[in-house]
PDB file with SEQRES, HELIX, SHEET and CRYST1 records, atoms N, CA, C and O in Angstrom:
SEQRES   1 A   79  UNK UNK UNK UNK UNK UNK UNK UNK UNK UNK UNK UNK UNK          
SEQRES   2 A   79  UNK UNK UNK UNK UNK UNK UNK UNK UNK UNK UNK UNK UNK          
SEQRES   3 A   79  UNK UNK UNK UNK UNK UNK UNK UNK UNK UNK UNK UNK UNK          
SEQRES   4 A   79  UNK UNK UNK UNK UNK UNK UNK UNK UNK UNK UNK UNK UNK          
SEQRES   5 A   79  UNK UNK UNK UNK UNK UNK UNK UNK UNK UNK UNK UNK UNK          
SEQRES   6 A   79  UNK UNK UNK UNK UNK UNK UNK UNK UNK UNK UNK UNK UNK          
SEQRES   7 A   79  UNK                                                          
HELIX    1 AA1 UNK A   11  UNK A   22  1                                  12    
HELIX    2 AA2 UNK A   30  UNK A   44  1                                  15    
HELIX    3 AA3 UNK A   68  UNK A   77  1                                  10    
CRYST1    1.000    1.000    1.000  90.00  90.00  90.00 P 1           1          
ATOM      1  N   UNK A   1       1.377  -2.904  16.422  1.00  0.00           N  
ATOM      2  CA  UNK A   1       2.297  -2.008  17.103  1.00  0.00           C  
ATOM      3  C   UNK A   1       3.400  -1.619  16.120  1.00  0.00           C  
ATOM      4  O   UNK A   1       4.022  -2.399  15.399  1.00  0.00           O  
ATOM      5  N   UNK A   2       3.535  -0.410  16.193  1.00  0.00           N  
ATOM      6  CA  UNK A   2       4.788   0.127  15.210  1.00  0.00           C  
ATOM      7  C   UNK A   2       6.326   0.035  16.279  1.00  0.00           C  
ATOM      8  O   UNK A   2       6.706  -0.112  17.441  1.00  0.00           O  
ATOM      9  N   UNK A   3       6.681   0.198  15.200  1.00  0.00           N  
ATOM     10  CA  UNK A   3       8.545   0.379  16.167  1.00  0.00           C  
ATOM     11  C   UNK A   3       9.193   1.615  15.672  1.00  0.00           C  
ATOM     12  O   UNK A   3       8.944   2.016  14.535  1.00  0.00           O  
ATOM     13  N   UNK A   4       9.747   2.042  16.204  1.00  0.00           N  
ATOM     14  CA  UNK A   4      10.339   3.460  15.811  1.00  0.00           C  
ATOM     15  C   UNK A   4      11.657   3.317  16.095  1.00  0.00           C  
ATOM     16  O   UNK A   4      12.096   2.818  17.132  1.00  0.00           O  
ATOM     17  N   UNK A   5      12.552   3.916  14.837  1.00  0.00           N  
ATOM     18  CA  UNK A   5      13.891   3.972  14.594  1.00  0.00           C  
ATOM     19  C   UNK A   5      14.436   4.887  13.976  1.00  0.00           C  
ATOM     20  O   UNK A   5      14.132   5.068  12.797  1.00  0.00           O  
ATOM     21  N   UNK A   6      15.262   5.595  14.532  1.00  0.00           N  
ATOM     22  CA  UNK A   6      16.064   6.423  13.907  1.00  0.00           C  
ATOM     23  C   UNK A   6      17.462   5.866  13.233  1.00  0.00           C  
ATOM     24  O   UNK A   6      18.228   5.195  13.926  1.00  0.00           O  
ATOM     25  N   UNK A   7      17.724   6.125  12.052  1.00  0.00           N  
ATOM     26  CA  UNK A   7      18.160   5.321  10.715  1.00  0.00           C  
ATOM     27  C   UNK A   7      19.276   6.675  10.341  1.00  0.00           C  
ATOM     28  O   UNK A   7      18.929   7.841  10.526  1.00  0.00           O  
ATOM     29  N   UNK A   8      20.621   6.305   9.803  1.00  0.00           N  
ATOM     30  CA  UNK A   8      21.647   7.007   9.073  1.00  0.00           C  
ATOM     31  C   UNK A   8      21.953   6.135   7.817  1.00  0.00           C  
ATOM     32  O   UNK A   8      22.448   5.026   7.617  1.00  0.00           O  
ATOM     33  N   UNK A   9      21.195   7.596   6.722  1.00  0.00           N  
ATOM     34  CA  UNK A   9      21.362   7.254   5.506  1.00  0.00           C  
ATOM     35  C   UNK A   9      22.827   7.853   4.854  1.00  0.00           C  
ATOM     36  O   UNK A   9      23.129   9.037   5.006  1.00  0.00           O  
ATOM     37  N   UNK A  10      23.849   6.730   3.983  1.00  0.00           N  
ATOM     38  CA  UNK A  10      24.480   7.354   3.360  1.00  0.00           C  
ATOM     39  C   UNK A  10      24.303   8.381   2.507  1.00  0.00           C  
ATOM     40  O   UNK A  10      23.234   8.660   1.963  1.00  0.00           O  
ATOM     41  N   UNK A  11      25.473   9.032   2.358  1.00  0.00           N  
ATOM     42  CA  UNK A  11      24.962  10.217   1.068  1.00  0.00           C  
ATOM     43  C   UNK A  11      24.494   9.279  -0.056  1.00  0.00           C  
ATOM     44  O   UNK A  11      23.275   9.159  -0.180  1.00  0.00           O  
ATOM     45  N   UNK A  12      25.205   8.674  -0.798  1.00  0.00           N  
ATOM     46  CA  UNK A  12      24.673   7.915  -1.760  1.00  0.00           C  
ATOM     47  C   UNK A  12      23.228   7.873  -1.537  1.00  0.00           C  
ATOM     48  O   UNK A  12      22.533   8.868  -1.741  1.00  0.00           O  
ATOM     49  N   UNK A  13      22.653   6.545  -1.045  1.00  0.00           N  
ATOM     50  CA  UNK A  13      21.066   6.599  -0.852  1.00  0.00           C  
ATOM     51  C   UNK A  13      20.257   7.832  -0.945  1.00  0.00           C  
ATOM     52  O   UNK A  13      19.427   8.240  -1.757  1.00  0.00           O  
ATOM     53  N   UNK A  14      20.753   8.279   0.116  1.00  0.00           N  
ATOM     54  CA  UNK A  14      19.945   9.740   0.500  1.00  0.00           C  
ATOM     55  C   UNK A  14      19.411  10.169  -1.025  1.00  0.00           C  
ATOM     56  O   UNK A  14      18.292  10.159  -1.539  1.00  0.00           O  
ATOM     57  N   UNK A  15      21.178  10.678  -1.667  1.00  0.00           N  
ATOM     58  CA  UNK A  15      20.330  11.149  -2.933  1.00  0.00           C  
ATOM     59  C   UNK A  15      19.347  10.301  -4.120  1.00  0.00           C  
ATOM     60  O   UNK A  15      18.292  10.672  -4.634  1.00  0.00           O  
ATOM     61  N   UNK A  16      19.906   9.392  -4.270  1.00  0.00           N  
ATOM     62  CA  UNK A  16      19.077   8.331  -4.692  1.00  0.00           C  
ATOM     63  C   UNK A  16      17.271   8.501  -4.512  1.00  0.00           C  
ATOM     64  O   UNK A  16      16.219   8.677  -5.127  1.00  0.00           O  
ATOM     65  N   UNK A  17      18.010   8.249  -2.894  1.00  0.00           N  
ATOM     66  CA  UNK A  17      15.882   8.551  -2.573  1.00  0.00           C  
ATOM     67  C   UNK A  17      15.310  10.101  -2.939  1.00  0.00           C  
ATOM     68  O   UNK A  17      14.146  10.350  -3.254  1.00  0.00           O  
ATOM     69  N   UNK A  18      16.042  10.753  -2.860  1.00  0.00           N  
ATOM     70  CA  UNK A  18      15.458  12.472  -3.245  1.00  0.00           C  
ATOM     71  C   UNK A  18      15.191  12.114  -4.540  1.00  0.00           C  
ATOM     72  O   UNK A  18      14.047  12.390  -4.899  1.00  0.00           O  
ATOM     73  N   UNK A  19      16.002  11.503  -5.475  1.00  0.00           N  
ATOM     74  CA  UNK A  19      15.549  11.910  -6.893  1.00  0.00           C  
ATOM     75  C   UNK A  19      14.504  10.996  -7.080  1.00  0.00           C  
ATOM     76  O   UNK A  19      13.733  11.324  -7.982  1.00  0.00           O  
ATOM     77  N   UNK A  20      14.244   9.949  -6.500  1.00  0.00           N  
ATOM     78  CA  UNK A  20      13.337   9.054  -6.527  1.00  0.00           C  
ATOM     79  C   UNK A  20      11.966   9.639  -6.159  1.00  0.00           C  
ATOM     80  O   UNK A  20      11.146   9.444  -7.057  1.00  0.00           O  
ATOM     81  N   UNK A  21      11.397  10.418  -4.908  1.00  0.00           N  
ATOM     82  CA  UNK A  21      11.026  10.986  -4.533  1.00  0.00           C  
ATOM     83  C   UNK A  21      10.359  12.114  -5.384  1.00  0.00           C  
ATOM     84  O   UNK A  21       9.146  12.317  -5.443  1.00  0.00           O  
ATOM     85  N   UNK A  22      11.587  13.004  -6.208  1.00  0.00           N  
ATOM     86  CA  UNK A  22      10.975  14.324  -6.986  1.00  0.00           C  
ATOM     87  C   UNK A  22      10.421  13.561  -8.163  1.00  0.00           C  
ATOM     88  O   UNK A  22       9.360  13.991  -8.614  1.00  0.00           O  
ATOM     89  N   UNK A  23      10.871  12.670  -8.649  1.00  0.00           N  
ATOM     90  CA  UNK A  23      10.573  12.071 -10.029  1.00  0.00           C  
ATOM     91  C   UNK A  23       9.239  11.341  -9.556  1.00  0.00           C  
ATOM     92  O   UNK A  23       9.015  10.589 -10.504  1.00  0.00           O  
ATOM     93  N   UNK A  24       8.097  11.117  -8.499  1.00  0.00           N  
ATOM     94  CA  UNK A  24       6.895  10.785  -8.595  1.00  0.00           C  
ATOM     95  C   UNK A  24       6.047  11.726  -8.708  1.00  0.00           C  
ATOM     96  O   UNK A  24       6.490  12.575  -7.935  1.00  0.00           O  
ATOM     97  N   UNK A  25       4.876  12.239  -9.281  1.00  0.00           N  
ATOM     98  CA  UNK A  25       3.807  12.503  -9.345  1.00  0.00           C  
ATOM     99  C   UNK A  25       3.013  12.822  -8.225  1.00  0.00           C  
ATOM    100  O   UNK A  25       2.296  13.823  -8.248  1.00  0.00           O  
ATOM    101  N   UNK A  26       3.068  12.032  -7.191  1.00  0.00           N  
ATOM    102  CA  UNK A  26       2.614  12.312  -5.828  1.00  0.00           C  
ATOM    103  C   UNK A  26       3.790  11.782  -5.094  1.00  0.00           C  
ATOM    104  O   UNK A  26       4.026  10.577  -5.194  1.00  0.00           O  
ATOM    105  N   UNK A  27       4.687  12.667  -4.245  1.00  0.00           N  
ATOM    106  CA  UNK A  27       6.096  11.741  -3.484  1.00  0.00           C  
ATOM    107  C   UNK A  27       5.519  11.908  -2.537  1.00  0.00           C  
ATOM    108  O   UNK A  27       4.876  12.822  -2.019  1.00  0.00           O  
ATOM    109  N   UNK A  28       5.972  10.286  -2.182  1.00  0.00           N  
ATOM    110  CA  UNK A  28       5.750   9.502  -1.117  1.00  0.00           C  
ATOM    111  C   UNK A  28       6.635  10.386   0.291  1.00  0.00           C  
ATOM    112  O   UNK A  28       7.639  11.056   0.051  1.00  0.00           O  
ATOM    113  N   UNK A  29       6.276  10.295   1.198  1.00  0.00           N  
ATOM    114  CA  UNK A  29       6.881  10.326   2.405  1.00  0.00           C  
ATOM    115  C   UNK A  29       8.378   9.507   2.395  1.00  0.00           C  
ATOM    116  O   UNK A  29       8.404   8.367   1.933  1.00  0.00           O  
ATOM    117  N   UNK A  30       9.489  10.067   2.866  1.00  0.00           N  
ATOM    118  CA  UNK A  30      10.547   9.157   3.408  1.00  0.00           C  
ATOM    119  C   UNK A  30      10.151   8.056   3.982  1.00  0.00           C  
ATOM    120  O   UNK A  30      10.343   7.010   3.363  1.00  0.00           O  
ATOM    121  N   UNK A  31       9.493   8.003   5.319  1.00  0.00           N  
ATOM    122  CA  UNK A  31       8.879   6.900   5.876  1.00  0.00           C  
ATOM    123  C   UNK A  31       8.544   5.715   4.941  1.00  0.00           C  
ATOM    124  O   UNK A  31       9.070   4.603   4.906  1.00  0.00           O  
ATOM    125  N   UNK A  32       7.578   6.203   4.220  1.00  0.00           N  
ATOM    126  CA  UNK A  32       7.022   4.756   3.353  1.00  0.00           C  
ATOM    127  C   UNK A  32       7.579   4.290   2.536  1.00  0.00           C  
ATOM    128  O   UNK A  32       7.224   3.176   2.151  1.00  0.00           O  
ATOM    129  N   UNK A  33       8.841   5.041   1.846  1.00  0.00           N  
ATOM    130  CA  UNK A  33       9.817   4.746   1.022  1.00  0.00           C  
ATOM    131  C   UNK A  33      10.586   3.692   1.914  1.00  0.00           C  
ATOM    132  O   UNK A  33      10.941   2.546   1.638  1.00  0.00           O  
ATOM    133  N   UNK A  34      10.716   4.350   2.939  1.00  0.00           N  
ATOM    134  CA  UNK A  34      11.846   2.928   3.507  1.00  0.00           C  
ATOM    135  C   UNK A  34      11.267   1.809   4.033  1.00  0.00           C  
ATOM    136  O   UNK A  34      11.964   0.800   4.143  1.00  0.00           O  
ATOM    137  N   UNK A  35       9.922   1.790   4.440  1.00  0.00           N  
ATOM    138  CA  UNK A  35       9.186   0.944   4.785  1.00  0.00           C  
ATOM    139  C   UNK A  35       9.021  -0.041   3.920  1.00  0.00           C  
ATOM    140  O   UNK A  35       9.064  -1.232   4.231  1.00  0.00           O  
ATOM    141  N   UNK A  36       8.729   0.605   2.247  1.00  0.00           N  
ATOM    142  CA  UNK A  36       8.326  -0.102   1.147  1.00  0.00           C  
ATOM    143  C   UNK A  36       9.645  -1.094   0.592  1.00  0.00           C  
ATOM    144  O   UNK A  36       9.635  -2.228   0.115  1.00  0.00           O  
ATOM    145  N   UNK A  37      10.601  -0.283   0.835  1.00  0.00           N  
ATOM    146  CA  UNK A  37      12.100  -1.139   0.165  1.00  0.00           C  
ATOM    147  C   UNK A  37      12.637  -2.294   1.468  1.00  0.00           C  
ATOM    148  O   UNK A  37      13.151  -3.403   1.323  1.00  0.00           O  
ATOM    149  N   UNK A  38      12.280  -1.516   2.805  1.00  0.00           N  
ATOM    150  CA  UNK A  38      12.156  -2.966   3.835  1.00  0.00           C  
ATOM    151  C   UNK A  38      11.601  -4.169   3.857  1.00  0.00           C  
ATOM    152  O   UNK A  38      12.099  -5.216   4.272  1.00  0.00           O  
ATOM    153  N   UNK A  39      10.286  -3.941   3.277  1.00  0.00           N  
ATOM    154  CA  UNK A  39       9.173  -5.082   2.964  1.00  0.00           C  
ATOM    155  C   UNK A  39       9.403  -5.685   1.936  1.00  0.00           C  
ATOM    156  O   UNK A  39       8.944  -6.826   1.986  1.00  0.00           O  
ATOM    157  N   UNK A  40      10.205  -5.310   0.465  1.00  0.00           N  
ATOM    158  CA  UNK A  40      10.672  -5.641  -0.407  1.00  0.00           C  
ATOM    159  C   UNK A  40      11.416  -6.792   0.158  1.00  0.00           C  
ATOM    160  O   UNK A  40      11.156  -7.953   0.473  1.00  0.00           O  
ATOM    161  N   UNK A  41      12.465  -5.991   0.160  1.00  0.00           N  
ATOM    162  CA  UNK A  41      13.700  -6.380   0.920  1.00  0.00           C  
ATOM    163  C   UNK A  41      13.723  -7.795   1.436  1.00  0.00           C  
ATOM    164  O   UNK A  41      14.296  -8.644   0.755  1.00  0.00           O  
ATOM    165  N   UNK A  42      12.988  -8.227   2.906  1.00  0.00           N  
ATOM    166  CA  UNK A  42      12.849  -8.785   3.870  1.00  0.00           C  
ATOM    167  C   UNK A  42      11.593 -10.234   3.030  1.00  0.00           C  
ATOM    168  O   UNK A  42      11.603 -11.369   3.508  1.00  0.00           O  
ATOM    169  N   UNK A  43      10.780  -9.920   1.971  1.00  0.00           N  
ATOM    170  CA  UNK A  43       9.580 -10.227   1.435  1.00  0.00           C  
ATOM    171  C   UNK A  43      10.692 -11.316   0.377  1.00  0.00           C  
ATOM    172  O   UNK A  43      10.319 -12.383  -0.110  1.00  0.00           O  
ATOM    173  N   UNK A  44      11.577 -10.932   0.269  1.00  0.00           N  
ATOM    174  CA  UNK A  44      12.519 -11.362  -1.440  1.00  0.00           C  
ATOM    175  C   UNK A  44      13.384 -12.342  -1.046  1.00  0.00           C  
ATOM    176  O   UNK A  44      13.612 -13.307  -1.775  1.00  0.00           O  
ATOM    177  N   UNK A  45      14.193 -12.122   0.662  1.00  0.00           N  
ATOM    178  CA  UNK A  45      14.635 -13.417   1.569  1.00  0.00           C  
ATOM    179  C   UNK A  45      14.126 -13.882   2.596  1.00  0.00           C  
ATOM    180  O   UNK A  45      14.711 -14.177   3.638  1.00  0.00           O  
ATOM    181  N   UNK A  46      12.590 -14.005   2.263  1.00  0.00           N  
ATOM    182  CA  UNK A  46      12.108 -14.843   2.656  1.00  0.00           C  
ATOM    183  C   UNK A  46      11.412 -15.090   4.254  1.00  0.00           C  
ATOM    184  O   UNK A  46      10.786 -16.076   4.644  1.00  0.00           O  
ATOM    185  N   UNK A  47      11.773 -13.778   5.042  1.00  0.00           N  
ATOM    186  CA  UNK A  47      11.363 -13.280   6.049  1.00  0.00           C  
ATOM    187  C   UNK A  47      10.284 -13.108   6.558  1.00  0.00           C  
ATOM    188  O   UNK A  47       9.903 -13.398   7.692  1.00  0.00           O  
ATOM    189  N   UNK A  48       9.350 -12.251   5.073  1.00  0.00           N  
ATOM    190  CA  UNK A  48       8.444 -12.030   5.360  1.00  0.00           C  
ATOM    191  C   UNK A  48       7.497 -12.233   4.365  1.00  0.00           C  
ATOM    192  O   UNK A  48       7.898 -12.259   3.201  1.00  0.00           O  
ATOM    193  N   UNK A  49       6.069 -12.414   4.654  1.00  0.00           N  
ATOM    194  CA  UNK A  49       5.087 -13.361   3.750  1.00  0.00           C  
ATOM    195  C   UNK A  49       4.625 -12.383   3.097  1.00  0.00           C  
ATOM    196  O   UNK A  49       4.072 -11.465   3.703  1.00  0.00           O  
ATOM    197  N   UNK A  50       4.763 -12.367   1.583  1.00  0.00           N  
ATOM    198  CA  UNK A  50       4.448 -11.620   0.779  1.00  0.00           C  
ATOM    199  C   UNK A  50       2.796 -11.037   0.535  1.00  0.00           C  
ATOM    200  O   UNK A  50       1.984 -11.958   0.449  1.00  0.00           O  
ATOM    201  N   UNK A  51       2.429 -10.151   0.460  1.00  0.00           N  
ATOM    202  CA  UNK A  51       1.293  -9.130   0.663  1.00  0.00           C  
ATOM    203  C   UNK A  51       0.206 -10.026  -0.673  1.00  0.00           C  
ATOM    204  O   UNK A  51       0.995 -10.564  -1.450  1.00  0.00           O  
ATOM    205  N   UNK A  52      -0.879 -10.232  -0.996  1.00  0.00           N  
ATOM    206  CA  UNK A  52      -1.500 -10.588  -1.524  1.00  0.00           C  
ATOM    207  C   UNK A  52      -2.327  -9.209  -2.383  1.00  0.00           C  
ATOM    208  O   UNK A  52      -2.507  -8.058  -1.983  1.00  0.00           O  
ATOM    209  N   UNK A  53      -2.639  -9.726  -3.424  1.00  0.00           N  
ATOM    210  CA  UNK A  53      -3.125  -7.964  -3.849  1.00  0.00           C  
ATOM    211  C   UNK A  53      -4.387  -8.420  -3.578  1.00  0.00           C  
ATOM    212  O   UNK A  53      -4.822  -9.572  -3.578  1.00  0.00           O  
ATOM    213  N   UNK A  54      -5.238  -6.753  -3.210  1.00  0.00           N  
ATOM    214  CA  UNK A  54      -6.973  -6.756  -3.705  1.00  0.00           C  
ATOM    215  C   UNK A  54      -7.599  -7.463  -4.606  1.00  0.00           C  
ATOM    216  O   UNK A  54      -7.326  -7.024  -5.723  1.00  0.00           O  
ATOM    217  N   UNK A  55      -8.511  -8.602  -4.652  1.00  0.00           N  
ATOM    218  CA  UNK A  55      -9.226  -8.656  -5.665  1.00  0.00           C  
ATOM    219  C   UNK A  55     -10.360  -8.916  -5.441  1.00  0.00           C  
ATOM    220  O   UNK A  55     -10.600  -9.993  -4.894  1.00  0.00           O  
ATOM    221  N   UNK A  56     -11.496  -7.975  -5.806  1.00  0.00           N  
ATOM    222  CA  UNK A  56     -12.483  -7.621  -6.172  1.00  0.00           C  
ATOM    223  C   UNK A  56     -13.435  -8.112  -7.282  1.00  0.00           C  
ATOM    224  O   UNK A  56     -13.404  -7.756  -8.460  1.00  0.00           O  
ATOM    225  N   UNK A  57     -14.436  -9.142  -6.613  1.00  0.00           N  
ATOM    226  CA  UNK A  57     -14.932  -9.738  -7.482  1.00  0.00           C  
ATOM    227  C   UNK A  57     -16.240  -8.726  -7.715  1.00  0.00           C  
ATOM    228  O   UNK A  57     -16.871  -8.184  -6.808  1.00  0.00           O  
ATOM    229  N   UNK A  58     -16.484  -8.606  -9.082  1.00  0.00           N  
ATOM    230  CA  UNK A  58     -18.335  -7.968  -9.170  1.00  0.00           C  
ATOM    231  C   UNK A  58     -19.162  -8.782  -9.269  1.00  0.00           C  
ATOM    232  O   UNK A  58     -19.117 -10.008  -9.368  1.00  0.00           O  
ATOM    233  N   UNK A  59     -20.169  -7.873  -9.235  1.00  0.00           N  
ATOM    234  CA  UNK A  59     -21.735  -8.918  -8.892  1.00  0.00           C  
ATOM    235  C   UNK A  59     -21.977  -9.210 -10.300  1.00  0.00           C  
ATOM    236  O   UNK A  59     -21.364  -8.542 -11.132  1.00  0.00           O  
ATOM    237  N   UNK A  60     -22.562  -9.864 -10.574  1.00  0.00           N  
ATOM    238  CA  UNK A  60     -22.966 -10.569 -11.707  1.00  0.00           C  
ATOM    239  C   UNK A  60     -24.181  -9.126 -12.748  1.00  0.00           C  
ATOM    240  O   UNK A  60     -25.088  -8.341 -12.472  1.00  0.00           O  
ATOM    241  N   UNK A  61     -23.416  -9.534 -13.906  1.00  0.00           N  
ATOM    242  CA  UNK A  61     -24.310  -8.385 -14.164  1.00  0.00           C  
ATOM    243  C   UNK A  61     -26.138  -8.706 -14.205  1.00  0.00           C  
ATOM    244  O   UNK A  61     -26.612  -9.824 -14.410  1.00  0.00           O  
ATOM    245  N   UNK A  62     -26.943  -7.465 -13.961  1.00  0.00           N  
ATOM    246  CA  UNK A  62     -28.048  -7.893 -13.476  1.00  0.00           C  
ATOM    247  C   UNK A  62     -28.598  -8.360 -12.360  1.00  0.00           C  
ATOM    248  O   UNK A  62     -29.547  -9.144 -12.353  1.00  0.00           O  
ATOM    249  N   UNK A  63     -28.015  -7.891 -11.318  1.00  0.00           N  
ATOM    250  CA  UNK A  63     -27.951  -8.316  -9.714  1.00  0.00           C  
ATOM    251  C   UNK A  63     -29.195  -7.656  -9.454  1.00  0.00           C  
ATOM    252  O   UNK A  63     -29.688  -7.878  -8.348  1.00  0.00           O  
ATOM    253  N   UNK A  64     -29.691  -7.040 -10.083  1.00  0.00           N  
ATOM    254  CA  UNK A  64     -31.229  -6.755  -9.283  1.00  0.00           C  
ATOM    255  C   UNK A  64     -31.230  -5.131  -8.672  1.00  0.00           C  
ATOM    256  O   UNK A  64     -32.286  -4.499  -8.654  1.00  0.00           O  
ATOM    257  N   UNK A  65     -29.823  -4.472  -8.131  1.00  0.00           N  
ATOM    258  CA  UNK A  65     -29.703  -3.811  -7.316  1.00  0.00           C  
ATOM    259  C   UNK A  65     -29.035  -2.740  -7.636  1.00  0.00           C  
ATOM    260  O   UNK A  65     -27.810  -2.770  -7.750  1.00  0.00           O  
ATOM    261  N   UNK A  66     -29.820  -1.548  -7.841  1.00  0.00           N  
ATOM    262  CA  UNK A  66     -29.414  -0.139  -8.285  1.00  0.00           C  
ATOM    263  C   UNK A  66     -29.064   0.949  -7.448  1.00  0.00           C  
ATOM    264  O   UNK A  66     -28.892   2.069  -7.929  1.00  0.00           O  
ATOM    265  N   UNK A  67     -28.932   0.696  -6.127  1.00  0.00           N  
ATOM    266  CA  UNK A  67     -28.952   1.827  -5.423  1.00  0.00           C  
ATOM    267  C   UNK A  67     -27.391   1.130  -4.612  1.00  0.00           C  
ATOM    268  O   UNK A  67     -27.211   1.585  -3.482  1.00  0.00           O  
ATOM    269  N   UNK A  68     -26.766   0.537  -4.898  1.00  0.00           N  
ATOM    270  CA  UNK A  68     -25.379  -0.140  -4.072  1.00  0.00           C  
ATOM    271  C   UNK A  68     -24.905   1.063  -3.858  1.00  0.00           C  
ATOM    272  O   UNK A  68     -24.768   1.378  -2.676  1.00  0.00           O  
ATOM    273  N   UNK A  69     -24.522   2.078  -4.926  1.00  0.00           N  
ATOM    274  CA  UNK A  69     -23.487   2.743  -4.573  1.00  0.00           C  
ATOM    275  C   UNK A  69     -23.615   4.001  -3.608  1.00  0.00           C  
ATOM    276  O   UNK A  69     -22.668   4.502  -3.002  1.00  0.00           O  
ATOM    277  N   UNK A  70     -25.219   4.524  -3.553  1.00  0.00           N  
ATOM    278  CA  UNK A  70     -25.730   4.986  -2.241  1.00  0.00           C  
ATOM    279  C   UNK A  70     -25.967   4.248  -0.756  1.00  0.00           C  
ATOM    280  O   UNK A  70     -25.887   4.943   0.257  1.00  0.00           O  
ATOM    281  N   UNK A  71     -26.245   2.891  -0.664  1.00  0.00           N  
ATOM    282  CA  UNK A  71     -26.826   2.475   0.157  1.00  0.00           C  
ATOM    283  C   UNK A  71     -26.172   1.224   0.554  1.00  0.00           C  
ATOM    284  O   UNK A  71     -26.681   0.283   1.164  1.00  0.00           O  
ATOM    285  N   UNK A  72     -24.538   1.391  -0.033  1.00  0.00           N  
ATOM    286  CA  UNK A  72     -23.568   0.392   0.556  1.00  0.00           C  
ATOM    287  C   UNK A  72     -23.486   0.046   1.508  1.00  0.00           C  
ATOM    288  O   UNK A  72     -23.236  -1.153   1.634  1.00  0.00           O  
ATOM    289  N   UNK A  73     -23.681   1.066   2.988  1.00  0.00           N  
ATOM    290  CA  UNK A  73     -23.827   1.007   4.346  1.00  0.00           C  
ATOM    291  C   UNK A  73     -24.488  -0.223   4.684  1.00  0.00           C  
ATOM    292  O   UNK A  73     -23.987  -1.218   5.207  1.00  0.00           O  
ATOM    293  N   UNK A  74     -25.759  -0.021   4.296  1.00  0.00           N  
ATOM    294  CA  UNK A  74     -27.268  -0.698   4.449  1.00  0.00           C  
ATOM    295  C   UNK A  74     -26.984  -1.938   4.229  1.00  0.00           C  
ATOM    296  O   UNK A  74     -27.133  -2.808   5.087  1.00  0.00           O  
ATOM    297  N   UNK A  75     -26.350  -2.247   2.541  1.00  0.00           N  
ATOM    298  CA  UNK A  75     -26.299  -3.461   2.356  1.00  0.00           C  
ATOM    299  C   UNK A  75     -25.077  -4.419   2.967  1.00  0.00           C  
ATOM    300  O   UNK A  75     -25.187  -5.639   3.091  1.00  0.00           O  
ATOM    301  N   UNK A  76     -23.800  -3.589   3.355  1.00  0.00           N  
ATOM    302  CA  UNK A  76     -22.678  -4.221   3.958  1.00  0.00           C  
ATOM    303  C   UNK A  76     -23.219  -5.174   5.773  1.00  0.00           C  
ATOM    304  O   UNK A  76     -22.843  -6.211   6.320  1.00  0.00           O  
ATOM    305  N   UNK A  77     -24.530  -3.776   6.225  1.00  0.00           N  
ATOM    306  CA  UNK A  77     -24.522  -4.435   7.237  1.00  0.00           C  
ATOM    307  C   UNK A  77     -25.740  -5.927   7.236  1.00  0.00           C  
ATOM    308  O   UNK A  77     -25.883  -6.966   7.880  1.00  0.00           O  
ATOM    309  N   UNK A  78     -26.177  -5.467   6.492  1.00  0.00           N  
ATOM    310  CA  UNK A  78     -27.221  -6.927   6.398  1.00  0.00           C  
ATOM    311  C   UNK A  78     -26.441  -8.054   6.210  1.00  0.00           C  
ATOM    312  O   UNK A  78     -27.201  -9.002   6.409  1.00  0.00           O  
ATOM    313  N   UNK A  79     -25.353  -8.465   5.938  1.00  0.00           N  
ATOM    314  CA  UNK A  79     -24.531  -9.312   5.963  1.00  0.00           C  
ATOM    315  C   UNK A  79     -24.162 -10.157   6.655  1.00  0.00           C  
ATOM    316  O   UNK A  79     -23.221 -10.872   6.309  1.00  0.00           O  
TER     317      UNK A  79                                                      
END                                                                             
């Protein structure tokens, strides 16, 4: 479940986040910006349990199996 809040940013921040914002390559949404510095935030005192990254183990080379990347479906559901 999400929560919804309407939030008053100082000027300071505000601009902060704009230049933050123009200076990416792909800018993020406001939303996830504040979401992301919340989770920071909240993650750093201890609030909240820090996110674990992806890791992706591969198959051993020589797995037998040439068609994975068509027929991922197939093989995810035999599982």
């Amino acid at each position: 479940m999400m929560k919804r809040a309407t939030i008053t940013i100082p000027d300071d921040l505000a601009q902060a986040v704009d230049r933050y914002v123009r200076a990416q390559e792909a800018p993020p949404a406001l939303t996830a910006v504040v979401q992301t510095a919340l989770r920071v935030y909240l993650t750093d005192r201890g609030y909240l349990r820090a996110q674990k990254p992806l890791r992706i183990k591969p198959a051993p080379r020589g797995s037998g199996h040439r068609d994975i990347s068509e027929a991922h479906d197939r093989y995810l559901a035999a599982r």
